[in-house]
Each structure stands twice: as C-alpha cells, then as structure tokens.
C-alpha positions in Angstrom: 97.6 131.3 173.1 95.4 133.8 171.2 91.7 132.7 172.9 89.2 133.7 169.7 87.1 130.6 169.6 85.2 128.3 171.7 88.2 125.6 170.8 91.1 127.8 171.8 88.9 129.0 175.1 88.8 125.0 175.9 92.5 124.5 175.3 93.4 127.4 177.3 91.3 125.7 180.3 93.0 122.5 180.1 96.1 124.7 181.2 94.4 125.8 184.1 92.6 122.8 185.5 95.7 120.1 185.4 93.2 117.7 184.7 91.5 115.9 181.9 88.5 115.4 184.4 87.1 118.9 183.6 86.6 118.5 180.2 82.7 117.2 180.4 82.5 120.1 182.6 83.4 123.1 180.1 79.9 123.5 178.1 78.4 123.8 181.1 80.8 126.2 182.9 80.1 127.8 179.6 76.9 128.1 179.8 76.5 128.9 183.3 78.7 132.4 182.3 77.2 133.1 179.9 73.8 132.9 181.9 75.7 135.2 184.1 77.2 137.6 181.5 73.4 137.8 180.3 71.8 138.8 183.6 74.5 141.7 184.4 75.7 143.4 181.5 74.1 146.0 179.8 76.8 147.9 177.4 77.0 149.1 174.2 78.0 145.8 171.8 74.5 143.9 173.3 72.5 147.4 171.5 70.3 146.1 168.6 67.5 147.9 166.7 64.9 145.9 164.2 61.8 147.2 163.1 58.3 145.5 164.0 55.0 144.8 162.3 52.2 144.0 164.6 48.7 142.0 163.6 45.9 143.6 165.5 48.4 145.8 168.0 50.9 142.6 168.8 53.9 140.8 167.3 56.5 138.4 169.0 59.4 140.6 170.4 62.2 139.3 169.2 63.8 136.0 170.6 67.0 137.6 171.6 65.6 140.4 173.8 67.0 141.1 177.5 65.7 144.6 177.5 63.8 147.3 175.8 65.5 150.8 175.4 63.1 152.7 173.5 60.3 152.7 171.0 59.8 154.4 168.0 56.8 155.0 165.6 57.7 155.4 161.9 54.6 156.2 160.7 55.8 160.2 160.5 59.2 162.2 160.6 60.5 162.9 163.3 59.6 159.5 164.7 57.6 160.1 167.7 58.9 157.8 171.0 56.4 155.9 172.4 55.5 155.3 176.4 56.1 152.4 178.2 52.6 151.7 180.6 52.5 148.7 182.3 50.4 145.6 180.8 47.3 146.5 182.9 46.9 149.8 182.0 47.2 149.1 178.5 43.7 147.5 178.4 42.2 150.1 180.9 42.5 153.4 179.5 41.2 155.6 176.7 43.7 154.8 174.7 43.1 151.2 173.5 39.9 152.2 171.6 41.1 155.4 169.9 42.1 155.4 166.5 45.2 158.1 166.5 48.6 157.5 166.4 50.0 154.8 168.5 51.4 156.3 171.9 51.5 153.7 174.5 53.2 150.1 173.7 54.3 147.6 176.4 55.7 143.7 176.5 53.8 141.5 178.4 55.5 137.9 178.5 57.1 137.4 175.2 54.7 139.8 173.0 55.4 143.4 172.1 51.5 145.6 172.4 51.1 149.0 170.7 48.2 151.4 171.2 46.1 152.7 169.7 46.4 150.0 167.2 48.4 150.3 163.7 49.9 147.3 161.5 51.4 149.0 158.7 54.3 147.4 157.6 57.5 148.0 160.0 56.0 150.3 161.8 58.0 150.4 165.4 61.6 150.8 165.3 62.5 148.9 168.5 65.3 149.9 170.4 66.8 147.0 172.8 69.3 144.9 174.6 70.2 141.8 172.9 71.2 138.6 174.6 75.2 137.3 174.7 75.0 134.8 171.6 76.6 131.5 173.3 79.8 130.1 171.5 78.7 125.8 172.5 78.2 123.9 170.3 81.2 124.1 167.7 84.7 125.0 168.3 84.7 127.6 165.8 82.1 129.4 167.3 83.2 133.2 169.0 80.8 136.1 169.7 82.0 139.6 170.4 82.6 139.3 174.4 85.3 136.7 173.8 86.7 138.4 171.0 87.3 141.4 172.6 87.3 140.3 176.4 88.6 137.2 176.8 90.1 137.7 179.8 86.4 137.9 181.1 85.7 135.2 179.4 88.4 132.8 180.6 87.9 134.1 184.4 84.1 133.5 184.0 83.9 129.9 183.1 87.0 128.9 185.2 85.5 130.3 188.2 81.6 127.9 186.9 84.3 125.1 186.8 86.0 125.8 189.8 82.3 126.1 191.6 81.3 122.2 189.7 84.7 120.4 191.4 83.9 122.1 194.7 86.7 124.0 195.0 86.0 126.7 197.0 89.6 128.9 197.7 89.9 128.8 193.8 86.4 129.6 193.1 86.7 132.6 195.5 89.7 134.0 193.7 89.3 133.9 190.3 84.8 135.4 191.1 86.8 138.2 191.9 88.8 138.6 189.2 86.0 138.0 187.0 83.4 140.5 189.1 86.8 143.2 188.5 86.5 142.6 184.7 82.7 142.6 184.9 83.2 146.0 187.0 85.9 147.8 184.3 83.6 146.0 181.2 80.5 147.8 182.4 82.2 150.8 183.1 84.0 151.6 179.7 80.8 151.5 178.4 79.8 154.1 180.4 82.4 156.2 179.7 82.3 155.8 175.9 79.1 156.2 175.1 78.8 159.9 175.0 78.3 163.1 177.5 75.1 163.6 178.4 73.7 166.8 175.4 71.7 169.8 176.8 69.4 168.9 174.0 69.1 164.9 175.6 65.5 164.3 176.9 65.7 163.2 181.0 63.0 162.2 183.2 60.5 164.9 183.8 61.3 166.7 180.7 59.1 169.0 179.2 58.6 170.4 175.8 58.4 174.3 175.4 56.1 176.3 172.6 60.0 176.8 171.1 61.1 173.5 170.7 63.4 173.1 174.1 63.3 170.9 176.9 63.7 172.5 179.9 
C-alpha cells in the first residue's frame, strides 16, 4: 500500500501492530515523531524565507520557526546580511540609538529585534528553518516528509507505538531503522545542496578593497 496520507500511514500500522488496541495510540505515536523529526532535522524541504515588518524594531517571528539562517535588509541592493548578537548586547551597545542602517537583529523568545531601528514595509527578508507541519487531525492530511519518506515515517511512529505498549525488543529494532533513515535523510541533504563556491562567505571572512573574500 502506497502510504501518502495520514489514513493510509494508519492502515499501514494496523498491519504491523496485529492489534486493534493500538489504534487510540497512533495520534500520539504521531505526534511524538513528529516532535522528534522536528528537533533533529535540518534539510533542505524545512528552508522557508518571508519578509518582515517590524513596529518600533520588533515583530513576531513567525509561528513556524525552528531556526534562523540568515537575515537580510531590503532597504538597498545588494541586500546587506545582518549580524546575529545575543539579546543582551542588543540593548547595550552603540548601536541601538543610532539612526543608520539596521546591522544587528536577534530573537529573543518569540520576537524578531533589528537595530538600529527601521519599519518600512517588508523590510527583513528572513531566512529560516520551518517546523514539520503535522498530518493529525484528518486522514487526508500529508506534508512533504511522508510524501517523499515514508519509510521514515512508518519507522518513526511504529517505533513511539512500540515505546507506549512497552515493548522494548521491538522498540529497539525498528529506533534503529528509523535513526538509519534519519542518518541517510540528513545526509542527502548535504550532498545536494551544492559545493561549497570560492566566492561563499565562511567564518572569519573578510572583504578586500577589490570586492573578494579572502
């Protein structure tokens, strides 16, 4: 059986468990992988980018962030990347009363900071990880993992049901199949999305009077 949907996924597990038992059990095995899928993986399809408009410096980040990746200003071309400080220097240096172009921005609970302070309209192109949309609630619902992993998928939640009837041998085998597919998941990412460029920015970087990094 094709698994494309939270409905096929179910019927799958009802193969796999022998037992009707289970059932109560799968939107929580569910969530509890997806939980999961959200803490480890970092890859390519989870990439998002939206543009924020701050009032007085700050604006909610958005409600599916895991992780920031880069911020842009768009208030010249070529957008300048801003610098992540930590929240406590934000408010302590020079910065936060000048009246420049923003330079610094950082996320301090659930709200996005830029200084020095500029609200025009869409002015930071953030840059980001987004969270693993769950697929409870209807048996309709899919996301991109279990569309084109569903092998994780299946191996995820059976080893969270597994793990809620206390069965520890088949818990044990099907974590590692699921770590494996974790393991290759991550790494394809890695190896498609692109060879590091001569021209690509790296930590320590500097910018010469001609326009390289060296």
């Amino acid at each position: 059986m094709l698994i494309t949907n939270l409905g096929s996924l179910k019927a799958e597990l009802a193969r796999y468990m022998f037992h009707q038992r289970f059932q109560p059990d799968y939107d929580t095995a569910v969530q509890n992988f997806e939980a999961l899928a959200n803490r480890r993986l970092r890859v390519r399809p989870m990439e998002a980018v939206t543009n924020l408009t701050t009032s007085n410096g700050e604006t909610p980040i958005p409600p599916d962030y895991l992780l920031w990746r880069t911020v842009l200003w768009t208030g010249r071309t070529p957008y300048p990347e801003l610098d992540y400080v930590h929240p406590a220097y934000l408010r302590s240096t020079w910065i936060e009363q000048d009246r420049g172009d923003p330079k610094i921005f950082t996320i301090e609970g659930d709200t996005f900071k830029a200084r020095p302070v500029r609200d025009d309209v869409d002015a930071y192109e953030f840059h980001y990880y987004q969270k693993i949309s769950t697929i409870n609630g209807n048996d309709n619902n899919s996301n991109w993992l279990l569309l084109a992993h569903s092998d994780l998928y299946l191996e995820g939640v059976l080893f969270e049901l597994f793990v809620l009837g206390r069965n520890g041998e088949a818990a044990a085998a099907h974590k590692g199949l699921r770590d494996e597919k974790l393991g290759e998941l991550i790494q394809l990412s890695a190896l498609t999305t692109g060879a590091t460029s001569s021209l690509v920015r790296g930590e320590g970087s500097a910018l010469g009077s001609g326009g390289e990094y060296f």
